[in-house]
C-alpha positions in Angstrom: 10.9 11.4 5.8 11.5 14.6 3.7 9.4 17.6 5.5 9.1 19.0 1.9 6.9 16.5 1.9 4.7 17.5 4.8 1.7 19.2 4.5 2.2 22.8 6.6 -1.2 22.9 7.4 -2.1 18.8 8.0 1.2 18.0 9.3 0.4 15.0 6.5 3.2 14.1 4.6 2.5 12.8 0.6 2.8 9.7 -0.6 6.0 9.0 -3.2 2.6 6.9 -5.2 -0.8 7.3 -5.6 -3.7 4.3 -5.0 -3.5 4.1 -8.9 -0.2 3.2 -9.1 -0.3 0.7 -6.0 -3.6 -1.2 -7.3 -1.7 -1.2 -10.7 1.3 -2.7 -9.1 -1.4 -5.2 -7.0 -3.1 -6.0 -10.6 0.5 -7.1 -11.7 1.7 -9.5 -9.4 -1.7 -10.8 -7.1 -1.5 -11.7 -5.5 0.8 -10.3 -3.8 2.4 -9.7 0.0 2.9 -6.5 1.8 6.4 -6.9 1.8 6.2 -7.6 -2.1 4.2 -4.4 -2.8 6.4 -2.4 -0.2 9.7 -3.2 -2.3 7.8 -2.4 -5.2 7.5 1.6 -4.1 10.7 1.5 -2.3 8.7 2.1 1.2 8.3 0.8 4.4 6.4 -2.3 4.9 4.1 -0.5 7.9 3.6 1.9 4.9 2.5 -0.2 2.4 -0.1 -1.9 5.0 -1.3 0.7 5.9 -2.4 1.9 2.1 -3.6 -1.4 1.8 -5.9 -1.6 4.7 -7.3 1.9 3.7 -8.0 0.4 0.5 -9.5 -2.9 1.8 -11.9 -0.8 3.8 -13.0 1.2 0.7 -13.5 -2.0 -0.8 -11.1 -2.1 -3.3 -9.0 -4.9 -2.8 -9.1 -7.8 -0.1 -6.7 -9.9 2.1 -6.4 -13.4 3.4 -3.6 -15.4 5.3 -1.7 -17.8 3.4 1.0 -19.7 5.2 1.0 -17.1 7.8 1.6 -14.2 5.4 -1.4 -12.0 4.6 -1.6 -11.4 0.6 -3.7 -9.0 -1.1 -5.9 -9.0 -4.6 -8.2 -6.7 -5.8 -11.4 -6.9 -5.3 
């Protein structure tokens, strides 16, 4: 990753899109597989589940296994 991108104080670095865009992008095409969303945003697939477990937990979208693939709609 770019340290431009890192936060100097958090050591965070900031995300190429914002929740909007990736719930947009969800909205679109649910639903829809990590993978899917992760080519989407041109970013990793570990990436893009991670952002989409953060917003499972805030209740904002959900996930289920389907065929052995875990796919994701909004909530």
């Amino acid at each position: 990753m770019d340290e431009d991108r890192r936060d100097p104080e958090t050591g965070q670095y900031t995300p190429d899109f914002t929740d909007d865009e990736l719930l947009q992008a969800l909205e679109e095409r649910e639903p829809a597989g990590t993978v899917e969303l992760a080519d989407v945003f041109n970013c990793s697939q570990p990436g893009a589940y991670q952002r989409l477990t953060q917003l499972e937990e805030e209740g904002l979208v959900e996930s289920k296994l389907v065929g052995g693939t875990k796919v994701w709609m909004l909530k």
